[in-house]
N, C-alpha and C positions, 0 to 999 in steps of 0.2 A: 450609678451602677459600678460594680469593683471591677474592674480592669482582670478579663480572660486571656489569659495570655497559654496560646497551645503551641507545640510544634510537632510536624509530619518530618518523617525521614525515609525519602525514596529516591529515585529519579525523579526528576525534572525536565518539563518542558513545557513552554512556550511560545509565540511567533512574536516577533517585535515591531515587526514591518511587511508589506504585500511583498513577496517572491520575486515580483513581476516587474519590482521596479527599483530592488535594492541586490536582486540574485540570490539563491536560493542560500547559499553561506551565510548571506548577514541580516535573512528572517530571521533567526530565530535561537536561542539561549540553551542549553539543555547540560543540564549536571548530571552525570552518570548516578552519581553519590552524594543527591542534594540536600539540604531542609529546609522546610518553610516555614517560617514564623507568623503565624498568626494572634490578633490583639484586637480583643473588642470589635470581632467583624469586621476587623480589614487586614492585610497581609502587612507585615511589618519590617518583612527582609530576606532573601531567600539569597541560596551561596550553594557553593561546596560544603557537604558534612564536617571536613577536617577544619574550616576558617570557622564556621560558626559553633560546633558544640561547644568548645574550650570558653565562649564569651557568656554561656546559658547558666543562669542560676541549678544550687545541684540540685535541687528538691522541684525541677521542673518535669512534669512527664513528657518523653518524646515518643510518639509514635509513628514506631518503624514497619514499615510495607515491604518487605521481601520481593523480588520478582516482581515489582509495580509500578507503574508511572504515572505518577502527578499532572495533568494536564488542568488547564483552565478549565469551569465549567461551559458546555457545549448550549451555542445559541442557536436558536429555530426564526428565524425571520420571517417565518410563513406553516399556518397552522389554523385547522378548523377542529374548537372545541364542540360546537353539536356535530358531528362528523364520526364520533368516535365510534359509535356503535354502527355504521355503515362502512366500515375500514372493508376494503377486500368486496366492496359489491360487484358481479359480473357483467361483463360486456356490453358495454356502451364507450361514447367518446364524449366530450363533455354536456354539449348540450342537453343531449339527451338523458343521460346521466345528472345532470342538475334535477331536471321532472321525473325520470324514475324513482330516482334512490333519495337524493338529499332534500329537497323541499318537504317530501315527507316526514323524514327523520327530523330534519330542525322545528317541523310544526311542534313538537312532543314538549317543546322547551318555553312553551306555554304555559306547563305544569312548573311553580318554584321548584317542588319536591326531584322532579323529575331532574331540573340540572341543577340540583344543590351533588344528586348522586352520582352526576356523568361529571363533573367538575373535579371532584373527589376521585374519581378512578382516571380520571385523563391528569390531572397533577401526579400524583402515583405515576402513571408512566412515563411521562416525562423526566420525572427526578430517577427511575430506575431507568433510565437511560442515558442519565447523565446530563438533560436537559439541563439548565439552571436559570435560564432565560429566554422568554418564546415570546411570540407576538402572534398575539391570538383573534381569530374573528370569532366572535360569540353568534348567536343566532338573530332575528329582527325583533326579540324578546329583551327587555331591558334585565329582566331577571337570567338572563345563562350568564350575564355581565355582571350583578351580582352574587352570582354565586360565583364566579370567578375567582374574582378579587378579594371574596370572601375566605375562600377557604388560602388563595396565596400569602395574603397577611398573616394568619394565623403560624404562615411556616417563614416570613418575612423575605419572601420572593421577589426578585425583580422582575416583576412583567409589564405585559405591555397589551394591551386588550381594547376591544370594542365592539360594542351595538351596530350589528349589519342595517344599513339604511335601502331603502328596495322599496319603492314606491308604483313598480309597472314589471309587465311579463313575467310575474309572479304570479302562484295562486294566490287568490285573494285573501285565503288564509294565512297568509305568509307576509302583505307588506304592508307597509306602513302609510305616509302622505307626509309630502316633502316638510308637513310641520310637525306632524306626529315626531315625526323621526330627526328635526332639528330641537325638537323640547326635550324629548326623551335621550337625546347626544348629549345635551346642556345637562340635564339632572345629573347625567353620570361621572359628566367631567367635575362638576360640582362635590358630587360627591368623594370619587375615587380619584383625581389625577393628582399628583404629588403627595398620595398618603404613602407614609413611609416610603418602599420603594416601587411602588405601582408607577404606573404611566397611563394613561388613556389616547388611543387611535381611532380620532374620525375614521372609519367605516363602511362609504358604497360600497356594495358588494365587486358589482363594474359598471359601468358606463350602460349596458342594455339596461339594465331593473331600475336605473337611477331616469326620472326625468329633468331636464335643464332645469324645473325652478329645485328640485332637489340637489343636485351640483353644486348651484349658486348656495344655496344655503350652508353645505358643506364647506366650501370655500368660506362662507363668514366666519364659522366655526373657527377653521384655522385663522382665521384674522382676530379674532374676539381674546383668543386664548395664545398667544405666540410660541410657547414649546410644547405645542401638542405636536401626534402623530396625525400621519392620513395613512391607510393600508386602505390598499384594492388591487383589483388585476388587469393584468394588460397583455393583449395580446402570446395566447396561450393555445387558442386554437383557430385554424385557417374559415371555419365555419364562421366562428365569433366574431374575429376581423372584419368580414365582408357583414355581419349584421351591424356592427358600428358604423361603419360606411352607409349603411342602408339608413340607419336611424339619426346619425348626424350628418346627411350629404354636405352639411355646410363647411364644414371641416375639413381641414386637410389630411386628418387619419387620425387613428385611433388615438394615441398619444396629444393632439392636437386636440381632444376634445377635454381632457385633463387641464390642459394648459390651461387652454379657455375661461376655465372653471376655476383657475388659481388654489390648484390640488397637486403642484410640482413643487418641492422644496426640500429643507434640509435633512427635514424629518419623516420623509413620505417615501414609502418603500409599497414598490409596484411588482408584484407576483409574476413570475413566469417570463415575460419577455422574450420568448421563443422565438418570435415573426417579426423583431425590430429588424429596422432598419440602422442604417449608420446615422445619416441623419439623427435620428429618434434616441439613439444612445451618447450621439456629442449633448444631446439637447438637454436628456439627462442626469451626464456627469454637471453639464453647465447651470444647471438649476440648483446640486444639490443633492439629486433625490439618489437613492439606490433602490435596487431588483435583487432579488429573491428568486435564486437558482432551483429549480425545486424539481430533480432530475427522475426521481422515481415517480411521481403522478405523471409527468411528462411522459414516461415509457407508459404507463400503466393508463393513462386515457389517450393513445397514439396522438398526442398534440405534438408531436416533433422534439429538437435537439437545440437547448440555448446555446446560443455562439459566445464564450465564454471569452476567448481571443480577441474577440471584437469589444466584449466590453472592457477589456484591458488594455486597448488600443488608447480607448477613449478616457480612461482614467475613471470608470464610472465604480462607481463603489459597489459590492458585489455579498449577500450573506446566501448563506444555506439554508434551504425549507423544506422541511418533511413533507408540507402541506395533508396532513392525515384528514380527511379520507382519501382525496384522489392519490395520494401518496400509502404506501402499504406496511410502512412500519414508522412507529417514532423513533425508531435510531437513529440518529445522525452517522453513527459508523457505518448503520449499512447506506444510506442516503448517501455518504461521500463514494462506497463504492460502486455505487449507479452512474456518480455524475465523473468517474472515472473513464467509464464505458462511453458515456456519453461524449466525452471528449477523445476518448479511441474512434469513436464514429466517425470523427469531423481528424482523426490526422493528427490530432493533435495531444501535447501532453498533459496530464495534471501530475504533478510531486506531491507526495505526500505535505510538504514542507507546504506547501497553496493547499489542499485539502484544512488544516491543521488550521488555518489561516483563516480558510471559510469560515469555518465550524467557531472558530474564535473571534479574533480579533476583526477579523473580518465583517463579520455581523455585529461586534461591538462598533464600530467603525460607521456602518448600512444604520445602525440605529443614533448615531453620536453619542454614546454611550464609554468612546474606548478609553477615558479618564476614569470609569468605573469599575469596569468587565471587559472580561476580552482578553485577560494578562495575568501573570501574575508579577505583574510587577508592585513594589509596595506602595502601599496605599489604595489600592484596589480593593476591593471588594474579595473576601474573603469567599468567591466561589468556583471550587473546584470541585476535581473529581479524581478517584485512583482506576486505573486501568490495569488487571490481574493479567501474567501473563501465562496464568495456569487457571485460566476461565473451564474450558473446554481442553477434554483431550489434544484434538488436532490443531488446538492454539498452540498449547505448549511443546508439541511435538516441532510442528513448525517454527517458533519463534527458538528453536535450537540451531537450525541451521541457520539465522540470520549474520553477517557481519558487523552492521553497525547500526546507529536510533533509526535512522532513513528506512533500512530494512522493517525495524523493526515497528516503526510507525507505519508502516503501508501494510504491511499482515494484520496490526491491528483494523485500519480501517475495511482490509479485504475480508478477513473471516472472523471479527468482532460482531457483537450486537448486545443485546441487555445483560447478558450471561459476563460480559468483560469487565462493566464496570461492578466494580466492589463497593463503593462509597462516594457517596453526592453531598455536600457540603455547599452550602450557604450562609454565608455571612457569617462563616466561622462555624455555624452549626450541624451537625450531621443530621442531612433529611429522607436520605435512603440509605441502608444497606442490606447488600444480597444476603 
């Protein structure tokens, strides 16, 4: 292929490192009056406009963004694609809310046709939102996992997806059997993990719908295949907790029944975590694994307020998750300013500079992905995104009185949403623009 060689000319920004453990000055990079060079899909240099123009051949095109800023493209650690068309369902808390609203909604994914179309319109939101990479639970249909993956390749996305496995206290239209659902895990990894830039994630949905020979088969999975994912949930609601306990009394608690299972590791990132304990988050950072802050479903099924502080105690590795449906928009800008509030709850601060961090490197980091994505540092992965600072009236109104990026990155994440971002880029490619 002939060598693409582009360059952006905007502001710049970055995070380099956790806030939390280098201070918020030496997270993070930002060129007032940047460019970035981009080459065959991946970034090949980024600076100051004045150090790099003079070195750029003259017959190169630069595209310049006015009033815009260049961020990484924004990662989703947690997210349900059949869910889509249930975003915003009324009043319930999770339980209940699983048997109302969502078991229904995911039976439809039965039909190919049916999530070849829900696939198609939840990619679409994602990249108008500046998504670039998500980690997806598909439905107990091996087909929402093919159309997935299907329509990501096409736009040469890095994702990260899987076949919900749910073998009990499901309707019975909905689950599988602990072999159904380890044959149908195997075809798919078979099929889709390391094509181009997919990934595949073993799957329980959580620990109630999964039975112990279910588990165990999971757990082979991850052993059969050594850089696969595991996604599932943990400890999310006070209800759910005490049905763990009830279905595994053997157990020392809900995270223990994971362990057990040998479903803790480098690659295994566990939803929610609102109810851990300390213990349960040394345990872990010490395995490996990260969680998936997912602060708007959190508000929006009254499941509680993740202790964010405590997982930075512990050094545990931390991304952001929409988690759409319980969660009620695919932003991530608005998601950070949920889990804003959510840390005003508890006393405590989030900086834009740690938001910025989630949403980025941070989740590149929760996925072991941040040699890839996450940065723009060069040699990454050519996925970004521009942030317009004349989105909205009262964006631009307010981002006049800011003083400096700090201001100006926390307005964005406080009164941004899909309207902000201008342009989604992948791998060098442009795959959304407003």
């Amino acid at each position: 292929m002939p060598s693409t060689r582009k360059a952006f000319r905007a502001a710049l920004l970055h995070s380099l490192a956790d806030p939390a453990e280098v201070g918020i000055e030496a997270s993070y990079e930002y060129f007032e009056d940047g460019l970035l060079l981009v080459e065959n899909g991946r970034i090949s240099a980024l600076g100051p406009a004045s150090e790099l123009l003079p070195t750029l051949p003259a017959d190169l095109d630069i595209v310049h963004h006015r009033d815009a800023l260049i961020t990484p493209g924004f990662i989703d650690t947690h997210i349900h694609l059949p869910q889509t068309g249930m975003i915003g369902a009324y009043g319930e808390q999770l339980l209940d809310w699983l048997n109302t609203y969502t078991f229904p909604c995911e039976s439809q994914f039965a039909d190919p046709a049916h999530a070849e179309e829900v696939a198609d319109i939840f990619i679409k939101e994602l990249l108008r939102n500046g998504t670039t990479t998500a980690m997806v639970f598909g439905s107990v249909h091996p087909q929402s996992v093919n159309a997935f993956f299907e329509a990501a390749e096409k736009l040469d996305l890095r994702m990260i997806a899987g076949k919900v496995m749910m073998d009990r206290n499901a309707p019975d239209y909905l689950t599988d059997t602990a072999e159904s659902g380890y044959l149908e895990s195997k075809a798919l990894i078979e099929r889709w993990h390391g094509k181009g830039r997919l990934h595949y994630a073993v799957t329980p949905r959580f620990a109630p719908t999964s039975t112990p020979e279910q588990l165990t088969l999971a757990g082979q999975l991850l052993g059969e295949y050594p850089d696969l994912y595991l996604q599932t949930h943990i400890s999310e609601n006070l209800r759910e907790v005490q049905w763990v306990k009830e279905l595994f009394p053997e157990r020392k608690g809900y995270l223990d029944v994971y362990d057990h299972y040998q479903l803790l590791g480098e690659r295994s990132v566990f939803a929610h975590g609102v109810h851990l304990c300390d213990a349960e988050c040394a345990r872990l950072a010490q395995s490996g694994s990260a969680v998936a802050f997912c602060p708007t479903s959190n508000f929006f099924l009254g499941s509680g307020v993740f202790n964010l502080p405590m997982a930075e105690k512990h050094k545990l590795n931390v991304g952001i998750g929409t988690d759409v449906g319980g969660g009620t928009s695919f932003s991530i800008l608005q998601t950070l300013n949920e889990a804003y509030k959510a840390m005003q709850l508890q006393g405590a601060r989030l900086s834009p500079f740690k938001s910025l961090y989630l949403a980025t490197l941070g989740g590149a980091r929760a996925l072991r992905l941040e040699d890839r994505i996450g940065s723009l540092q060069p040699g990454s992965d050519a996925d970004f995104l521009v942030l317009d600072y004349h989105a909205t009236p009262l964006l631009s109104y307010r981002l006049k009185q800011v003083r400096n990026i700090a201001e100006t990155l926390f307005v964005l994440m406080t009164l941004g949403d899909d309207r902000t971002v201008k342009q989604t880029y992948a791998a060098g490619n442009l795959v959304h623009q407003r």
